[in-house]
C-alpha positions, 0 to 999 in steps of 0.5 A, spaced: 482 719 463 477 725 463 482 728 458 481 723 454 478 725 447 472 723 444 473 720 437 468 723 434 469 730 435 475 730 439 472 734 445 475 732 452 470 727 456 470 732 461 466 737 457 461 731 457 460 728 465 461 736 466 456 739 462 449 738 458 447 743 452 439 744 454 435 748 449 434 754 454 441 757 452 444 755 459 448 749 460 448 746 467 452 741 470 452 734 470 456 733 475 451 737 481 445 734 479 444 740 473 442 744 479 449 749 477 450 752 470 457 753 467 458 757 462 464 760 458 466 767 459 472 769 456 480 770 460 481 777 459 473 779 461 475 775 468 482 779 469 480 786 466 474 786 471 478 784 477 483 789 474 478 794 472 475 795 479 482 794 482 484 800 479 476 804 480 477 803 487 484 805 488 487 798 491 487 791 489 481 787 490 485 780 489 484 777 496 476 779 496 476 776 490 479 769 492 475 769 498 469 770 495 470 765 491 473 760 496 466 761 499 461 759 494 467 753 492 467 750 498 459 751 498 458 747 491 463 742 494 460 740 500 453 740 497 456 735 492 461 731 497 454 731 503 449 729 498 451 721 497 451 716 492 457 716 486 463 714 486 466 721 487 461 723 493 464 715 496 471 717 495 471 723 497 472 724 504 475 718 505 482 716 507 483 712 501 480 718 496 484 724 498 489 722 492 483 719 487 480 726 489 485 730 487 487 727 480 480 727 479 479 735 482 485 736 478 483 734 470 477 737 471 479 744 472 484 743 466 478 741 462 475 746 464 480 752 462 483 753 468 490 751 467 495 747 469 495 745 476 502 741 479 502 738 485 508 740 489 506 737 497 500 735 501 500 732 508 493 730 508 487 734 511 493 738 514 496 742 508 496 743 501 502 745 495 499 747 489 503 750 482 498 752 477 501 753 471 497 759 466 491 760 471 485 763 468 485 768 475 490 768 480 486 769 486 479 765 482 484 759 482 486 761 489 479 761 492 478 755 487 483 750 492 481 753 498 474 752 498 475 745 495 481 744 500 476 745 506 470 741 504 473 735 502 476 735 509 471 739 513 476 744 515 477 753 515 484 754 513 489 759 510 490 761 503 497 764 500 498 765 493 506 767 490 506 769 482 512 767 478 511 768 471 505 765 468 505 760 474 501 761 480 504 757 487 498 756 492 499 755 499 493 752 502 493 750 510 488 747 517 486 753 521 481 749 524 477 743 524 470 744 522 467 749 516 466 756 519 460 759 515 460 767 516 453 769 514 452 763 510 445 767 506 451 772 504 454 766 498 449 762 498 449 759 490 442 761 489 438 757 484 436 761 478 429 761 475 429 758 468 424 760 462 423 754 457 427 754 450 427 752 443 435 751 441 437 746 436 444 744 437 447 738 432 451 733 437 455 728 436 454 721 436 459 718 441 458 724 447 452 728 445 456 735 445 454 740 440 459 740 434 458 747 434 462 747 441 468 744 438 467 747 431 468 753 436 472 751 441 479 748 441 481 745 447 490 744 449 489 739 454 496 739 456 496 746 458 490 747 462 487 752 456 482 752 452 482 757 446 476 760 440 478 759 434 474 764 431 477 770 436 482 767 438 482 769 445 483 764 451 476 761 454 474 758 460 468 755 463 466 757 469 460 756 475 455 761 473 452 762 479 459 762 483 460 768 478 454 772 481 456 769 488 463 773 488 460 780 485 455 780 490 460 779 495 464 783 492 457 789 492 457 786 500 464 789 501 464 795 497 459 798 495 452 798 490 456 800 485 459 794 483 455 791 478 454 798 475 462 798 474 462 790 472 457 793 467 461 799 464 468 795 464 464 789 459 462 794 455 469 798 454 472 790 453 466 788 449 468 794 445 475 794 444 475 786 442 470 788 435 475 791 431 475 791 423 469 793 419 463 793 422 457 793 420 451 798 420 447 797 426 440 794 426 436 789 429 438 784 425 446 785 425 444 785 433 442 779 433 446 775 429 451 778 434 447 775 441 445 769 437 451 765 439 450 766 447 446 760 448 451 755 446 456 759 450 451 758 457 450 765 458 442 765 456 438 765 450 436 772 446 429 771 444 426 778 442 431 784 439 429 791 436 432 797 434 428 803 434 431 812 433 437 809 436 434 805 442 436 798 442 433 794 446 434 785 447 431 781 452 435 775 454 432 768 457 436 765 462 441 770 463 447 768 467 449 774 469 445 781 467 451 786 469 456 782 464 450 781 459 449 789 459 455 791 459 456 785 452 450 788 449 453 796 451 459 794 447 456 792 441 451 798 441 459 802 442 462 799 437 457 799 431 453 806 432 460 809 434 458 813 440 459 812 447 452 808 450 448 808 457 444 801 459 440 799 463 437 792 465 431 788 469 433 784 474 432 776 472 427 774 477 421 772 473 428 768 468 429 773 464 432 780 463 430 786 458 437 790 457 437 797 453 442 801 450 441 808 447 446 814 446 450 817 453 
């Protein structure tokens, strides 16, 4: 059902009940009251990150990452599932909805880009089985069905991952009964200030989704993946404060210089991924390349300059400044040529000032 598509844009009716397009640059998701935001980010940035720190620090970081986004999963699930009223909050925890819960569960994680989950065995509120077919991370779909697993059943368990090909089995099972929450501030999805906008979208008139989502983006609901058409890379929409939650878990466990890294492995993907000739650099040329964050949820970039090779942007609503650095970095690399510093602002006051110039 919620991979049904709209028959005015095609769009799956799981981007609609998921996600509403505000004129702030942000996207927030319906299904968690708009509190959350979701935003897109691109397959590779996900994995070259993981990997490129992995690779920084001289080992995997695979299992901090699932458990810091099992963390922030199960916390946004339990908020959803404890805070009453409509069907899913109904269904949730009951005897009855444990199967509607994972057909519901698992639509949504297609519709969202994630893959392709199976269900291999589940004994209710004990164990579950799960083959994820082309998942966007291993170890982020892992944290996925292991904080979602323990809120609906209110339950810390365990969590294997075997990797076979393009497929992923996940293993998920009872430790105890009841949620133990270690240092519970240290994931807490933390609600992010918002600065008001003026972005027009034109929406179609069946579902209200922007018909430049569609226009951009192309959805194979069989597979789990969605694709851009202009770049052709793989996209997936992801919970943006679930994305902050695990660097900063991932800054709790190894150091102060995570963000500087997540930055300065954006900015060498951001800069790889521009190829063919590009323009001369401006502020114009900048802007038009930061024009179409807001309709990607990553925030609205409202002020652009670029003055004896110092470039500097303000973004509003950012969804992740180190990510958005290191984008606006990678731009500044690939169109001046030369290797370029950042720097940002925290986003306390709901925006951002990044600033880029030669290293």
């Amino acid at each position: 059902m919620l991979l049904n598509r709209c028959k005015g844009c095609g769009a799956p009716k799981v981007v609609k009940i998921f996600g509403r397009w505000n004129p702030d640059g942000t996207i927030t998701a319906k299904a968690y009251n708009d509190v959350l935001r979701v935003a897109f980010v691109e397959y590779g940035e996900i994995n070259g990150l993981i990997d490129g720190i992995s690779t920084r620090i001289g080992y995997p970081i695979h299992r901090i990452v699932a458990e810091g986004e099992r963390k922030a999963n199960r916390s946004s699930t339990d908020e959803l599932l404890s805070a009453g009223g409509g069907l899913l909050r109904l269904l949730g925890r009951s005897f009855i909805g444990a199967p509607f819960t994972i057909r519901i569960t698992r639509d949504i994680a297609m519709g969202l880009g994630h893959g392709k989950p199976e269900l291999i065995e589940h004994r209710r509120g004990k164990m579950i089985r799960m083959r994820m077919r082309e998942p966007y991370s291993v170890p982020l779909a892992a944290g996925d069905l292991w904080g979602t697993y323990e809120a609906h059943f209110i339950m810390t368990a365990s969590a294997t991952w075997e990797e076979e090909g393009d497929s992923a089995t996940i293993t998920v099972e009872k430790q105890q009964s009841g949620m133990v929450w270690e240092d519970p501030t240290r994931l807490a999805l933390k609600k992010m200030p918002t600065m008001p906008g003026d972005v027009a979208y034109e929406r179609c008139p069946r579902c209200g989704v922007p018909v430049q989502v569609t226009a951009a983006m192309s959805w194979d609901t069989d597979r789990g993946v969605i694709s851009n058409r202009v770049t052709g890379r793989r996209e997936v929409l992801v919970i943006v404060e679930t994305v902050n939650a695990v660097i900063r878990e991932l800054t709790w466990e190894l150091g102060e210089d995570i963000p500087k890294m997540v930055c300065e492995i954006e900015q060498d993907y951001v800069s790889g991924v521009l190829g063919g000739e590009l323009p001369k650099p401006s502020a114009w040329e900048y802007s038009a390349l930061l024009a179409g964050i807001g309709l990607f949820g990553q925030g609205n970039p409202i002020d652009v300059t670029r003055e004896a090779g110092l470039l500097t942007v303000r973004i509003d609503n950012p969804f992740c400044e180190p990510l958005l650095a290191g984008k606006v970095a990678g731009y500044y690399q690939a169109l001046e040529g030369v290797r370029a510093e950042v720097s940002w602002t925290p986003s306390t006051a709901g925006f951002t000032i990044i600033q880029a110039w030669p290293a």
